[in-house]
C-alpha positions in Angstrom: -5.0 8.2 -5.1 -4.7 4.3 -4.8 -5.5 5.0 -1.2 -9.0 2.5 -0.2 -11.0 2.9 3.0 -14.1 0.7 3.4 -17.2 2.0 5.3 -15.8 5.6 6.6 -18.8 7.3 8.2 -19.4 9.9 10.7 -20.4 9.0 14.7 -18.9 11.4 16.7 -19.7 9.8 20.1 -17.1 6.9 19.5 -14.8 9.6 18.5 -15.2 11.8 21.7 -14.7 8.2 23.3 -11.6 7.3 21.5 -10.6 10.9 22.7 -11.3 10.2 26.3 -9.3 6.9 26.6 -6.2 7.0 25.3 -4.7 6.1 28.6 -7.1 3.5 29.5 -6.5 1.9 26.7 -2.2 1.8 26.4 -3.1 0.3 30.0 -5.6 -2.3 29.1 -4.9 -5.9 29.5 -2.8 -7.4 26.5 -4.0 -9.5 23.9 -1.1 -10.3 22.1 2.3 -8.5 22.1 5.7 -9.1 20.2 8.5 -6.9 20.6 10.3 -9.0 17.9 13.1 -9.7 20.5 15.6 -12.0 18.0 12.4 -13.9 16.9 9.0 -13.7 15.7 6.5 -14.9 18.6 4.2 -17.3 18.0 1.3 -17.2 16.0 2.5 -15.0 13.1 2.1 -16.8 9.4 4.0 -15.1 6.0 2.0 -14.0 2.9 4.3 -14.3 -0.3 7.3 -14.1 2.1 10.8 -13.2 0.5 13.4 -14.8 3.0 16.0 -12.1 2.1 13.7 -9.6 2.5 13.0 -9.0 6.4 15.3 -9.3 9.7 14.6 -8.8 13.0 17.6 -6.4 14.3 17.7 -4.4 17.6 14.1 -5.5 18.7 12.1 -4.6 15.7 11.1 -6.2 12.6 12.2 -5.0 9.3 10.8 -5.5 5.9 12.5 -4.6 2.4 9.5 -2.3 0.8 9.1 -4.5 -2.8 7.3 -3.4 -5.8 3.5 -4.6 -5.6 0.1 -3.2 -4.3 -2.2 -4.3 -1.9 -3.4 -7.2 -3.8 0.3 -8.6 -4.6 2.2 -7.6 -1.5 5.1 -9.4 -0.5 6.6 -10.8 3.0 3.0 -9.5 4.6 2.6 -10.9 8.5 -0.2 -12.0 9.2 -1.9 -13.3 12.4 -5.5 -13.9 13.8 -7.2 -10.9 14.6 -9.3 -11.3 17.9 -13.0 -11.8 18.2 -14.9 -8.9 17.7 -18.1 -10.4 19.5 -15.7 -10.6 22.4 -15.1 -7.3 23.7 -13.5 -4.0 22.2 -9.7 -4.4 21.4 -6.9 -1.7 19.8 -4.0 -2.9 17.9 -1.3 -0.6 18.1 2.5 -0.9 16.3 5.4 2.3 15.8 6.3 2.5 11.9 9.2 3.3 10.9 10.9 4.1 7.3 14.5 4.0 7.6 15.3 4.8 4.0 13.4 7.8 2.9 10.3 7.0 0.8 10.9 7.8 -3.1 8.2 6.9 -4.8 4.4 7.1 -5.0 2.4 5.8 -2.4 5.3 4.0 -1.2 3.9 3.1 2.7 4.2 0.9 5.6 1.5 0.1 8.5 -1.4 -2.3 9.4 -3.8 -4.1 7.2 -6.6 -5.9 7.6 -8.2 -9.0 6.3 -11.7 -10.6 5.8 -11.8 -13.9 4.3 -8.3 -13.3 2.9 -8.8 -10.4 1.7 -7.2 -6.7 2.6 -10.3 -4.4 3.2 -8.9 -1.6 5.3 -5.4 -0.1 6.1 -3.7 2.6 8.4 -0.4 3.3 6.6 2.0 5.9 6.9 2.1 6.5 2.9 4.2 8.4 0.5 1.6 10.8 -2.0 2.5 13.7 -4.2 5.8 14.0 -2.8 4.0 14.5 0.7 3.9 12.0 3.9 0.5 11.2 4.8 -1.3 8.9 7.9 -4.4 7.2 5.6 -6.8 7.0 6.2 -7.7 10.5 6.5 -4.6 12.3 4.5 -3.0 13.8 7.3 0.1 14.8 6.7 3.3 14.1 8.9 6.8 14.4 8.9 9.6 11.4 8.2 9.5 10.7 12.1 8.8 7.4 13.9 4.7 6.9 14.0 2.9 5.1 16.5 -0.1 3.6 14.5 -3.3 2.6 16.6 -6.8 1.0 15.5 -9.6 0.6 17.6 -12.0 -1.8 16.9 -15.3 -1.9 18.4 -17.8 -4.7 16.6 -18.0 -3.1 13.5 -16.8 0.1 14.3 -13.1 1.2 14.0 -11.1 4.4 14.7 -7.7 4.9 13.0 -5.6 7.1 15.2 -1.7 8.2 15.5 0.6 9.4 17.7 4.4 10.9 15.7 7.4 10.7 17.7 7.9 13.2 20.5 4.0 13.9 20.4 1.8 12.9 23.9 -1.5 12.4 22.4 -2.5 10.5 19.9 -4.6 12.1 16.9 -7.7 10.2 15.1 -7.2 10.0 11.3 -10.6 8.5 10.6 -13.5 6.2 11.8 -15.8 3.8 10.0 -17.3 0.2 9.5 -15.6 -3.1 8.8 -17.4 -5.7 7.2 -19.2 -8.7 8.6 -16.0 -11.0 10.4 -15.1 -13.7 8.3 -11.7 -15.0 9.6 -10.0 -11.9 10.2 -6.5 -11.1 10.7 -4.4 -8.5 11.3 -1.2 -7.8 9.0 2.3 -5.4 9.0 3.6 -5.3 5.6 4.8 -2.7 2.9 4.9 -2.3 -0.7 5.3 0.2 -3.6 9.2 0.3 -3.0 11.7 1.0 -5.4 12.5 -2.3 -8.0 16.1 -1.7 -7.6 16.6 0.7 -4.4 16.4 -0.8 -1.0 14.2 0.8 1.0 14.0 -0.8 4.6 10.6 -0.3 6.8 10.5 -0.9 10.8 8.1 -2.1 12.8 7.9 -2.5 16.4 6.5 -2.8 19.6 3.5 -4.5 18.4 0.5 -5.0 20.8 -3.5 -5.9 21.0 -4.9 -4.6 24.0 -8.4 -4.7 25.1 -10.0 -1.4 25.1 -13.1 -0.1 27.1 -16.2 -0.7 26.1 
């Protein structure tokens, strides 16, 4: 499995935390937020963009899933992650394929970057014919996903919430490395060459989450 997950480690008291919050935190005060209402807000830079290759229709975002791996990804968004010595912070977006996924580890979700680099992901991903939430291989159906990372310093929890679900699941935890210019991306790759396969995005927020 092409699947990579820097620094996952066990400490079950951010966990239990994570647990505890969930509502705190889809109430805490917002970052950043861009519900990709006929334009892209402010802030947001393309990686490799392909023009024809993404629309904002009905207030999401939508990106044509091209051929191309983590390192070679095209039309990835990008912005400026916030500081982690500042405070505690969740970024949250609701994925959405709206072709059915075809081929292997074909995925869509939220990357992040150190230095320009992607180091970790939480992607709804296609594996073995099966839909999974990595990190953490939990499967899923087809269905709209709600994708949420908390990030505390180092820390960060990788959690999920399908449509028509209350509470949202955690996936995984672990460490990012030392900040270095990070940023915060959507994007999706390992599509079909010829196929279109569309991805969704939307709802996109950073809130600040409770220490």
């Amino acid at each position: 499995m092409r699947a990579w997950v820097f620094g996952v480690l066990g400490f079950a008291g951010l966990m239990a935390m994570a647990g505890t919050q969930v509502a705190r935190g889809e109430g805490g005060d917002v970052i950043f937020a861009d519900r990709f209402e006929g334009k892209l807000a402010d802030g947001w830079k393309w990686l490799r963009e392909q023009p024809g290759a993404w629309r904002i229709r009905e207030g999401g975002l939508e990106i044509r899933a091209l051929p191309g791996d983590a390192n070679t990804v095209k039309n990835a968004l990008l912005r400026p992650a916030p500081d982690r010595s500042a405070g505690a912070f969740a970024v949250e977006v609701t994925v959405s394929n709206l072709t059915p996924p075809t081929v292997q580890y074909e995925q869509l979700g939220i990357t992040w970057y150190v230095d320009g680099k992607p180091v970790f992901k939480l992607v709804k991903e296609r594996i073995d014919g099966g839909i999974y939430i990595i990190p953490g291989r939990k499967p899923v159906e087809n269905v709209p996903i709600r994708l949420r990372l908390i990030v505390k310093g180092d820390h960060w929890i990788a959690q999920y919430r399908p449509a028509g679900e209350k509470e949202f699941l955690t996936a995984a935890e672990g460490t990012l490395p030392q900040p270095n210019n990070d940023e915060v991306s959507l994007q999706c790759y390992h599509g079909p060459e010829k196929e279109e396969h569309w991805m969704r995005f939307e709802d996109f927020r950073i809130v600040r989450w409770p220490q």
